[in-house]
C-alpha positions as YAML, in Angstrom:
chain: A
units: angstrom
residues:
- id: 1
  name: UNK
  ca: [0.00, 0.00, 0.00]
- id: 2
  name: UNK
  ca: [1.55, 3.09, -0.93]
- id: 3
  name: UNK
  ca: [1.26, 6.76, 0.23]
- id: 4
  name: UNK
  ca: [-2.67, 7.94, -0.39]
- id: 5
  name: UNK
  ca: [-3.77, 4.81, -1.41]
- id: 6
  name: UNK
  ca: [-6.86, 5.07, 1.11]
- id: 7
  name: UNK
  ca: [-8.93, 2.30, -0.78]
- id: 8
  name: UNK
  ca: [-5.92, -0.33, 0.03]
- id: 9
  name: UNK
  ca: [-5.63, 1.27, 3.41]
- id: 10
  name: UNK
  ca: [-9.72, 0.78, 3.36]
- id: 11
  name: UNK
  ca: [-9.54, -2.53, 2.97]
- id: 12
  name: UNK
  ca: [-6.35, -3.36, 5.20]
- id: 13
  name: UNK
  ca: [-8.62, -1.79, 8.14]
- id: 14
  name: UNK
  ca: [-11.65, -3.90, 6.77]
- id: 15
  name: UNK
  ca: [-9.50, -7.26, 6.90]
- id: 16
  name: UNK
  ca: [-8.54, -6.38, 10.69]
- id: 17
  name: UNK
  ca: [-12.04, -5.80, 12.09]
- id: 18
  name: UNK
  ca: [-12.67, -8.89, 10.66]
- id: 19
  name: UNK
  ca: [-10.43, -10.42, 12.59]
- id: 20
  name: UNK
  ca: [-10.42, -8.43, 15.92]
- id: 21
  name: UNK
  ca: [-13.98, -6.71, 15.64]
- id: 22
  name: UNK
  ca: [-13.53, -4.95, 18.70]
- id: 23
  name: UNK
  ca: [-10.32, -3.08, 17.97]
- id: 24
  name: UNK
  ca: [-11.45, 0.35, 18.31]
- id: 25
  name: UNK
  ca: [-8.51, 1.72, 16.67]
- id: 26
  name: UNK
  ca: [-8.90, 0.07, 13.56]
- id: 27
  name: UNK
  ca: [-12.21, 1.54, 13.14]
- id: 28
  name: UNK
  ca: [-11.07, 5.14, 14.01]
- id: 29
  name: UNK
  ca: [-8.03, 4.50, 10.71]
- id: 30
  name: UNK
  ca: [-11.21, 2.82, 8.46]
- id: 31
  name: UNK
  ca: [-13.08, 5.84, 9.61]
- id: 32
  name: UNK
  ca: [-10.49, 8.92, 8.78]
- id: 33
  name: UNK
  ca: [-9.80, 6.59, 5.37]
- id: 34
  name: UNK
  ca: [-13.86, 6.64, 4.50]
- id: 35
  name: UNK
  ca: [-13.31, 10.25, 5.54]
- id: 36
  name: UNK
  ca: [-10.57, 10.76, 2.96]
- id: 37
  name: UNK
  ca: [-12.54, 8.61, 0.13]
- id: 38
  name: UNK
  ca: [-16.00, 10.78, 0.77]
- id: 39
  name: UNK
  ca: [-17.98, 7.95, 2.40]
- id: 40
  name: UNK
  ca: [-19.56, 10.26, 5.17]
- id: 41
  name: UNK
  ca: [-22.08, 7.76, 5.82]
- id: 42
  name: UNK
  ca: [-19.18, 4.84, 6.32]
- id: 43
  name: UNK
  ca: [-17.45, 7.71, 8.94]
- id: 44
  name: UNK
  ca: [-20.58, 8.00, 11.22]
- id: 45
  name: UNK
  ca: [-20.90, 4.23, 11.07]
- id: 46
  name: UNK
  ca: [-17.13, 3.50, 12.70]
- id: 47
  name: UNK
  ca: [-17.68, 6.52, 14.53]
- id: 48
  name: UNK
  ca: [-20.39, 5.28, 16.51]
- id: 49
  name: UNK
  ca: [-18.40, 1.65, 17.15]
- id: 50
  name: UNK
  ca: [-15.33, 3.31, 17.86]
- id: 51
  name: UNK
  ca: [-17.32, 5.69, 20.58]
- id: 52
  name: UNK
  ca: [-18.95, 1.97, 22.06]
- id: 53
  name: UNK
  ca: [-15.46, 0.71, 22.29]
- id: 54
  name: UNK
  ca: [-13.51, 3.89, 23.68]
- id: 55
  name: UNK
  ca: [-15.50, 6.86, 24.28]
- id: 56
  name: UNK
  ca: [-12.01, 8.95, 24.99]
- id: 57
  name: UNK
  ca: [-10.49, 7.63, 21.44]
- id: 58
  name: UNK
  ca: [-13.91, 8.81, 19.80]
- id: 59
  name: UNK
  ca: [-13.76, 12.44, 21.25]
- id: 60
  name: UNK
  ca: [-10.22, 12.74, 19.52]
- id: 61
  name: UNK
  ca: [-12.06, 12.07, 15.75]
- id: 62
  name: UNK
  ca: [-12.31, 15.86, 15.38]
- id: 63
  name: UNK
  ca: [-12.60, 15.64, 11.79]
- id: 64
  name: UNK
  ca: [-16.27, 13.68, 12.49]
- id: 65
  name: UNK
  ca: [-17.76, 17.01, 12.83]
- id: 66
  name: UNK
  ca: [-16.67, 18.12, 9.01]
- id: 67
  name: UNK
  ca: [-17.89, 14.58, 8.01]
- id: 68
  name: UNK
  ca: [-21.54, 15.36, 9.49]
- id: 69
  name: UNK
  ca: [-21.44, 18.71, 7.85]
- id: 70
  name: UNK
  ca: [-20.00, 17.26, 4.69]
- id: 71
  name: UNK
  ca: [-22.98, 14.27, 4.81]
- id: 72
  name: UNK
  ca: [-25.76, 16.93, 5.87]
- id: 73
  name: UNK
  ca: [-24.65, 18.40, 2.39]
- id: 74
  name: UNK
  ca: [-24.19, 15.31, 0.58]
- id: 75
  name: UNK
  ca: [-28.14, 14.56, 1.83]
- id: 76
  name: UNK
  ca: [-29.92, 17.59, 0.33]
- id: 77
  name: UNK
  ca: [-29.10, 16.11, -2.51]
- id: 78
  name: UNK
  ca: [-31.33, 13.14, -2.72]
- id: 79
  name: UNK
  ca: [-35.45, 13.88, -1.82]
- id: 80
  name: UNK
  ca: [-36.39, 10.31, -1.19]
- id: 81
  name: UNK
  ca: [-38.55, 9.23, 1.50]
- id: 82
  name: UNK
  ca: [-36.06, 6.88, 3.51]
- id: 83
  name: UNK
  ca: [-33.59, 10.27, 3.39]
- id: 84
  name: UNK
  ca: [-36.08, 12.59, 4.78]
- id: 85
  name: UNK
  ca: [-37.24, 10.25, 7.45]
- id: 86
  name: UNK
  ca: [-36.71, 12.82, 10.65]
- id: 87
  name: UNK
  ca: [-35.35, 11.51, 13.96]
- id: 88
  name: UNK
  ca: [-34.49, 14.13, 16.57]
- id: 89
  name: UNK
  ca: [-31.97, 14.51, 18.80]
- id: 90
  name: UNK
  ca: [-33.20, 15.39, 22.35]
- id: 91
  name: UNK
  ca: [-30.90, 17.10, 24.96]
- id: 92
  name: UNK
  ca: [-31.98, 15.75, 28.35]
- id: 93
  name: UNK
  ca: [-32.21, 18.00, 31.66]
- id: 94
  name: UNK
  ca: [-29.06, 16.55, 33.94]
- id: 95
  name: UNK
  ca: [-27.93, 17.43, 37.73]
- id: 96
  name: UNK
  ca: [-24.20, 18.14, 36.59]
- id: 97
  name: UNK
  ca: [-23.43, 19.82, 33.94]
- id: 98
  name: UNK
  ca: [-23.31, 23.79, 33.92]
- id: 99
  name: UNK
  ca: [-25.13, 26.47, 31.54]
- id: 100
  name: UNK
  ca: [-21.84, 27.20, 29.97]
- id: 101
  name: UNK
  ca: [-20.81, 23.24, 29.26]
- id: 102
  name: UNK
  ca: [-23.67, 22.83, 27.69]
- id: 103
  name: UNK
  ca: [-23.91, 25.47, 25.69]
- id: 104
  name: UNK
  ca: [-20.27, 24.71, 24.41]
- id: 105
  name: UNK
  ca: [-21.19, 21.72, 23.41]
- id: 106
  name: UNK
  ca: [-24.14, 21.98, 21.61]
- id: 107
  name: UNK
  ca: [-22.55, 24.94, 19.52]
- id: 108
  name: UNK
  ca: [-19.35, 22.31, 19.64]
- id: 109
  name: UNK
  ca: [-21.40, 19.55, 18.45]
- id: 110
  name: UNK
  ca: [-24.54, 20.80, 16.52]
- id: 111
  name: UNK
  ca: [-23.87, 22.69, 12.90]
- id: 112
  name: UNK
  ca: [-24.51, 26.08, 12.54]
- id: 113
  name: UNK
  ca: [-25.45, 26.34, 16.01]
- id: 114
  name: UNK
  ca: [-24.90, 30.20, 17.26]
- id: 115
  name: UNK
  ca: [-24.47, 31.16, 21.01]
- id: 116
  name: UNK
  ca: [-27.92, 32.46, 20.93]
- id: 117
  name: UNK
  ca: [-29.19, 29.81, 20.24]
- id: 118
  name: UNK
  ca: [-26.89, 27.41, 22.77]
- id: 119
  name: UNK
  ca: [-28.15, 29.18, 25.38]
- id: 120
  name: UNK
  ca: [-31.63, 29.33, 24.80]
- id: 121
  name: UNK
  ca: [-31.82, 25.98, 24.25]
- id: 122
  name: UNK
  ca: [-29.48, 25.38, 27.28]
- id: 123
  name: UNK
  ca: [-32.17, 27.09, 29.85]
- id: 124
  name: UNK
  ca: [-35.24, 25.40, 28.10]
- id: 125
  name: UNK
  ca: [-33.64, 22.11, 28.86]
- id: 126
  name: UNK
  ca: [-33.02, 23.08, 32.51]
- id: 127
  name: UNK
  ca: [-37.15, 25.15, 32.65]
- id: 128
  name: UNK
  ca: [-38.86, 22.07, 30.50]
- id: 129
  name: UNK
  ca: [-36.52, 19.13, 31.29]
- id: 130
  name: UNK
  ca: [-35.56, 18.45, 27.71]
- id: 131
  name: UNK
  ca: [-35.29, 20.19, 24.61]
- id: 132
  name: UNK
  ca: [-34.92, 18.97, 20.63]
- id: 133
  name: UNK
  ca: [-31.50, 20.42, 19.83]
- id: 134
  name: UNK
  ca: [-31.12, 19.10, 16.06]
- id: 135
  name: UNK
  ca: [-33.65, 16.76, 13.65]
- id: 136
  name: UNK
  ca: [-32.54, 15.43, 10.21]
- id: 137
  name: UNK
  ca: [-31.48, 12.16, 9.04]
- id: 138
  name: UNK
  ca: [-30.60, 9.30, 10.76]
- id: 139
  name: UNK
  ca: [-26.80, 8.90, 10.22]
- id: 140
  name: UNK
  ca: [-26.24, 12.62, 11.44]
- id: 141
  name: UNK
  ca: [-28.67, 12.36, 14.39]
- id: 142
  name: UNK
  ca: [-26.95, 9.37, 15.54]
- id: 143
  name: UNK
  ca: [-23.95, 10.61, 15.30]
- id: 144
  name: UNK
  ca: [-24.80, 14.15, 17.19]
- id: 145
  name: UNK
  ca: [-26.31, 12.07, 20.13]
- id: 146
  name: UNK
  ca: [-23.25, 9.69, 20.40]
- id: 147
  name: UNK
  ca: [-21.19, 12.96, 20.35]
- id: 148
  name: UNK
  ca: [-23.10, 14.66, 22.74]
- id: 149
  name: UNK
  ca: [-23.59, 11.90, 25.42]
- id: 150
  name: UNK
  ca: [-19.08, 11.15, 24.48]
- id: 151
  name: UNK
  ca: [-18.92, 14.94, 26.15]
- id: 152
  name: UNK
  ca: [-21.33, 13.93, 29.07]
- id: 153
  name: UNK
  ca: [-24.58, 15.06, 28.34]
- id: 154
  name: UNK
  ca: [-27.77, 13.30, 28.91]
- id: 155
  name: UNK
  ca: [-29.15, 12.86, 25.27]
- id: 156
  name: UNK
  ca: [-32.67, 10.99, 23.69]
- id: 157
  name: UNK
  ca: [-32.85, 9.39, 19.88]
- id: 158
  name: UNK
  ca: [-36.03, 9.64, 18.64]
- id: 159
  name: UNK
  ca: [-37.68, 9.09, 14.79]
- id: 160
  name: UNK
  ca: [-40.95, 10.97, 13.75]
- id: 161
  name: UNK
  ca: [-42.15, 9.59, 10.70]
- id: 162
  name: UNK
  ca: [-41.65, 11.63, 7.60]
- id: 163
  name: UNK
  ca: [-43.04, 14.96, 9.50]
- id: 164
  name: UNK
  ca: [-41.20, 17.95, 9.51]
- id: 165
  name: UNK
  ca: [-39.52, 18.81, 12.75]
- id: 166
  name: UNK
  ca: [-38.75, 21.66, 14.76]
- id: 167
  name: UNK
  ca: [-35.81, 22.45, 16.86]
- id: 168
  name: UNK
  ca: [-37.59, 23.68, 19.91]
...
């Protein structure tokens, strides 16, 4: 395998889950390869192993959050029904975490999320109990609550069939 030769490097990674399937740090090298190749969808998948195997090695994958932008992108693109399925992601009120964690993580976390917004959604979690923080397709939701709940936070999945949703 030579230098930038990410589908050999693809499949090298590919051959050694096989063998050890819970070596998380062959999924994080698949993952930054898939990354590399433009399969966005293949990144949140080892993402969310790597983050069941070793929650601290998944918090290093910084370049997951261009890959969720990069796959939000890549999803306008198609309009069919399975794509625009809507789950939600659904920040949970805790006992631990401050305002100002929070609120760095969601804007850390959640794309195009301003300050405003962080915050507001930050003290409706702690007034209401929970808040929806980000809807949109499954891949990216999964991948925002696995994020979220890697940084601490208490986080819900949920789908809504087809419906349009609201970040509340």
């Amino acid at each position: 395998m030579g230098i930038g030769d990410y589908q050999g490097a693809l499949k090298d990674y590919t051959q050694t889950i096989e063998i050890n399937p819970d070596f998380a740090e062959a999924y994080a090298s698949r993952s930054r390869a898939r990354y590399l190749l433009g399969d966005y969808t293949g990144v949140v998948e080892d993402y969310e192993r790597v983050a069941q195997l070793n929650p601290h090695l998944a918090k290093s994958l910084t370049y997951t959050c261009q890959a969720s932008t990069d796959l939000q992108i890549e999803r306008k693109r198609f309009s069919n029904q399975e794509l625009n399925a809507s789950y939600s992601v659904i920040l949970l009120n805790d006992n631990f975490n401050t305002f100002d964690y929070v609120s760095h993580c969601l804007k850390k976390y959640i794309p195009n999320m301003t300050s405003e917004q962080a915050w507001q959604l930050t003290h409706k979690v702690h007034s209401e109990g929970k808040a929806v923080v980000w809807c949109g397709c499954q891949e990216l939701a999964a991948l925002y609550r696995m994020q979220l709940s890697g940084a601490g936070l208490t986080v819900a999945f949920l789908e809504k069939e087809y419906s349009p949703c609201h970040v509340t």
